[in-house]
C-alpha positions as CSV (number, residue, x, y, z in Angstrom):
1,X,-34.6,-12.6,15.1
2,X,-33.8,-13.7,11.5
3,X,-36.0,-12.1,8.8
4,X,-36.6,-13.4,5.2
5,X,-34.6,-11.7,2.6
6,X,-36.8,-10.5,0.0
7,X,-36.1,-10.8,-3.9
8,X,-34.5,-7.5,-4.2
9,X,-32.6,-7.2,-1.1
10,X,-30.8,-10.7,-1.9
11,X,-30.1,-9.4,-5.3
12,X,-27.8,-6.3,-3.4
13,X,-26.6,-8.7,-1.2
14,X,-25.3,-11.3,-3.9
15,X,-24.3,-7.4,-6.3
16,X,-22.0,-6.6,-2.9
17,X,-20.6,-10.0,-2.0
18,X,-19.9,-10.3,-6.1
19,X,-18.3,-6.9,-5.8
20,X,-16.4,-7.2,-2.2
21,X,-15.3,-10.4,-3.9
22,X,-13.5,-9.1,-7.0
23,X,-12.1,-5.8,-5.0
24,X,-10.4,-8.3,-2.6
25,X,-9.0,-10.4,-5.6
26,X,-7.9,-7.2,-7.2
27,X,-5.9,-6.2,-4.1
28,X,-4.2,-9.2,-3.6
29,X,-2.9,-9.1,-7.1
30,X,-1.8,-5.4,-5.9
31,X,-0.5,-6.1,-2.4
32,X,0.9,-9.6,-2.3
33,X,1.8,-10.2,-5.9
34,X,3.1,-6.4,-7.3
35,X,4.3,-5.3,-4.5
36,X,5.2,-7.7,-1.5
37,X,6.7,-10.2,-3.6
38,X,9.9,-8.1,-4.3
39,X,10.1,-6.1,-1.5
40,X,10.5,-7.3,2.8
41,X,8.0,-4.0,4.1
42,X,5.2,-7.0,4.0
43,X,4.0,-5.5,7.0
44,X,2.8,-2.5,5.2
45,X,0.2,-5.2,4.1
46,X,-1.8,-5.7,6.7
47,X,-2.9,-2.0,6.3
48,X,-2.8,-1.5,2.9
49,X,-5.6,-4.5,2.9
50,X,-7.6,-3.4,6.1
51,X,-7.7,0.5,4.3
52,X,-9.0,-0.9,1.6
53,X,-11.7,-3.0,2.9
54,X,-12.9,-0.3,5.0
55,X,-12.6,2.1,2.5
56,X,-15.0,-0.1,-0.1
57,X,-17.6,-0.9,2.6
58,X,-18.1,2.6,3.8
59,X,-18.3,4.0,0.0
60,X,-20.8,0.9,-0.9
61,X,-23.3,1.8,2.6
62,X,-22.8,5.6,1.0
63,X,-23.9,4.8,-2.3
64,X,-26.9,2.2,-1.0
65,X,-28.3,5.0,1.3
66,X,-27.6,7.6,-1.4
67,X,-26.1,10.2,0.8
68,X,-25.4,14.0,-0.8
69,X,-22.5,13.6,-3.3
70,X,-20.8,16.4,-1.0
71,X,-20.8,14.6,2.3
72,X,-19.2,11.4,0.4
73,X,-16.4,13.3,-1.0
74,X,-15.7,14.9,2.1
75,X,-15.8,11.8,4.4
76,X,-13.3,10.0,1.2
77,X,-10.8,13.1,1.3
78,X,-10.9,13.0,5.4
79,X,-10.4,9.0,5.2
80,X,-7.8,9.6,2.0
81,X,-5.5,12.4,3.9
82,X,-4.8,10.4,7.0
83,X,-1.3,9.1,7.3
84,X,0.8,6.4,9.8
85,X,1.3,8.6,12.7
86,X,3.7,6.1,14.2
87,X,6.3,5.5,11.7
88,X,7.0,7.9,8.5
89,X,6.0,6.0,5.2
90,X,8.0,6.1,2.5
91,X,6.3,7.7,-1.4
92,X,6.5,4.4,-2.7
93,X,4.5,2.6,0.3
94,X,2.3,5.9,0.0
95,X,1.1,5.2,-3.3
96,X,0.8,1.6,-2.7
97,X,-1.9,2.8,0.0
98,X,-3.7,5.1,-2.1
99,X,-3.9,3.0,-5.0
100,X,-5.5,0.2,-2.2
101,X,-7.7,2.9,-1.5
102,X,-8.8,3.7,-4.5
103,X,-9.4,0.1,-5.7
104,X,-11.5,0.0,-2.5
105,X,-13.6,3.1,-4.2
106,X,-13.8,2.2,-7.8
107,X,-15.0,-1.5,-6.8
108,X,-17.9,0.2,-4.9
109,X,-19.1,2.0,-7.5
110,X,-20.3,-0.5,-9.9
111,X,-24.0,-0.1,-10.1
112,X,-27.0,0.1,-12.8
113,X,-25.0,3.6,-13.8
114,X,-21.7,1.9,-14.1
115,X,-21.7,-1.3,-15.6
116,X,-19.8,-3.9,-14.2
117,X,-17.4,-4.6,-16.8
118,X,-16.3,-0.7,-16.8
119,X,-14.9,-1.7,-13.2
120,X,-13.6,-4.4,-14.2
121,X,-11.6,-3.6,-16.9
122,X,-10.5,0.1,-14.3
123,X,-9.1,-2.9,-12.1
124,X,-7.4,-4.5,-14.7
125,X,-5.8,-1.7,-16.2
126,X,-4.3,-0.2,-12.6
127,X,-2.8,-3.0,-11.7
128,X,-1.5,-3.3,-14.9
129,X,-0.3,0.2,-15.0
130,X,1.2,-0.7,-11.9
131,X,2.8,-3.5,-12.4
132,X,4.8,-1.9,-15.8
133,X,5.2,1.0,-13.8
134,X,6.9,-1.3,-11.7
135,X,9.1,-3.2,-13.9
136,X,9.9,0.2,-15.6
137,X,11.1,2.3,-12.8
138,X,11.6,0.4,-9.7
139,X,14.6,-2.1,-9.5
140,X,13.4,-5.6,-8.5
141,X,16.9,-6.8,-7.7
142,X,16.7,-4.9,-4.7
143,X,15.8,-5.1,-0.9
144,X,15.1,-3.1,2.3
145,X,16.5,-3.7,5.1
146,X,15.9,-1.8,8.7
147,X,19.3,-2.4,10.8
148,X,20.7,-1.0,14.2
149,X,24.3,0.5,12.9
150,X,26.8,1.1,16.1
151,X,29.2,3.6,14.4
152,X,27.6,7.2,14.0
153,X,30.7,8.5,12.9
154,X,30.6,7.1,9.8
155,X,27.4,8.8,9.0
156,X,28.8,11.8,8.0
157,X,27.7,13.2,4.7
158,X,31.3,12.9,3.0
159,X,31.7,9.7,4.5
160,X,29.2,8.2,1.6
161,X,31.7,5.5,0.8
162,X,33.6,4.6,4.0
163,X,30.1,3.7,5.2
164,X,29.0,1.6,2.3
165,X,31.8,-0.1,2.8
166,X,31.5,-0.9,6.0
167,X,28.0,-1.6,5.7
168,X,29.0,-4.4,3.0
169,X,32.0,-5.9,5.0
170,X,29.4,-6.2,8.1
171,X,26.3,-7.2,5.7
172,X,27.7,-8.7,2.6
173,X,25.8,-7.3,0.1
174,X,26.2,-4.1,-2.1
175,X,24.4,-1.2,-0.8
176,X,22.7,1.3,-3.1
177,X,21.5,3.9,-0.8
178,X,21.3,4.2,3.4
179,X,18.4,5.9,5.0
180,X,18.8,7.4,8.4
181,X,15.9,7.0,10.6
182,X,16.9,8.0,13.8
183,X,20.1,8.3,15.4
184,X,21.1,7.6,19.5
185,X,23.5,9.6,20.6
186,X,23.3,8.1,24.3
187,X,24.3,4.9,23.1
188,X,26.4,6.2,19.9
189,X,23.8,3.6,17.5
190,X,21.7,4.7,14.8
191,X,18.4,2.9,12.9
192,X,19.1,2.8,8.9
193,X,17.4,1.8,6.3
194,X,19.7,0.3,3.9
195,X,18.4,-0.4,0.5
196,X,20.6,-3.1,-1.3
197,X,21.3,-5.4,-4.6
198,X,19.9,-8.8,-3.0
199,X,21.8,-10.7,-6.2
C-alpha cells in the first residue's frame, strides 16, 4: 500500500535526496578523479564508495530519529575501526577510506543547525586539501603494480639493486620501491608489489 506523502515528509525526502546527491558527487571527485585517476588499485573503489554510502545513510536515519549523541558515536567509531580482513591496506588506501567515510558523515549532517552551505564549502575544502596534498607529497608519475616474481633469492635485503635490476630488465620500467607480500617457498615465487616511474 502506497501512502500520500505529506508536506513535511516530502520536504526530508527532497533535504536527503538533495544531500545523498551532493555527498555522492563529492566522492566521485574523491575516488575516481583524486585518487583513481593516477593510481591502478581502482578496485579499492568499489569499497571506498559502498563505505561511504552506508556510512551517510546510517548517520542521516540517526540524526532523523534523533538517537542519544553517545550511541551515534559509538556505532560511527565501531563502523570507523573496521578494516579489510582479507588483504592488508596500505596508509595511503587507508586514508582514502576514511576521508570516504567521513564525507559520508559530514554530508549527513546538514540540517536546520548546520546550514547547508557550511557542508558544502567542508566538502569543498577536503577534497581540495586532498587534492594539494596530493600533488605536494605523492608522486603522480608513478604506478603499482602486483606481480608473481619466480626468483626469491634475489629478495634478499642487500640484494636492493640486483633485484631492481632484474625487475626492470623483465618489466621495463624503473622501479622505485618493491613490496613483498607474501613469499612461496614450495614453488620458490613470491607476490610483490612494485611501485614504478610509469614515464
Amino acid at each position: 500500500m502506497i501512502f500520500d506523502l505529506l508536506p513535511d515528509d516530502l520536504e526530508l525526502l527532497l533535504n536527503l535526496v538533495f544531500r545523498f546527491a551532493t555527498n555522492l558527487l563529492f566522492v566521485y571527485i574523491l575516488i575516481c578523479v583524486i585518487y583513481a585517476k593516477e593510481h591502478r588499485l581502482k578496485e579499492y573503489s568499489f569499497n571506498f564508495f559502498v563505505s561511504n554510502i552506508l556510512i551517510f545513510m546510517l548517520m542521516s536515519l540517526m540524526i532523523s530519529v534523533r538517537l542519544r549523541s553517545g550511541v551515534a558515536l559509538g556505532l560511527f567509531a565501531i563502523l570507523s575501526i573496521l578494516r579489510f580482513r582479507t588483504e592488508q591496506i596500505q596508509l595511503r588506501e587507508m586514508t582514502f577510506l576514511f576521508s570516504a567515510i567521513i564525507l559520508g558523515v559530514i554530508n549527513s549532517l546538514a540540517t536546520a543547525e548546520l546550514p547547508f552551505f557550511m557542508v558544502l564549502l567542508a566538502n569543498v575544502l577536503i577534497c581540495a586539501g586532498i587534492y594539494i596534498c596530493e600533488k605536494a607529497f605523492i608522486r603522480t608519475n608513478t604506478s603499482l603494480a602486483v606481480i608473481v616474481y619466480d626468483n626469491t633469492a634475489l629478495l634478499a635485503k642487500d640484494k636492493k639493486d640486483e633485484l631492481h635490476a632484474d625487475l626492470k630488465s623483465r618489466f621495463g620500467y624503473d622501479v622505485n620501491k618493491v613490496v613483498i607480500d607474501k613469499v612461496n617457498f614450495l614453488t620458490d615465487s613470491a607476490e610483490l608489489k612494485v611501485i614504478y616511474k610509469n614515464r
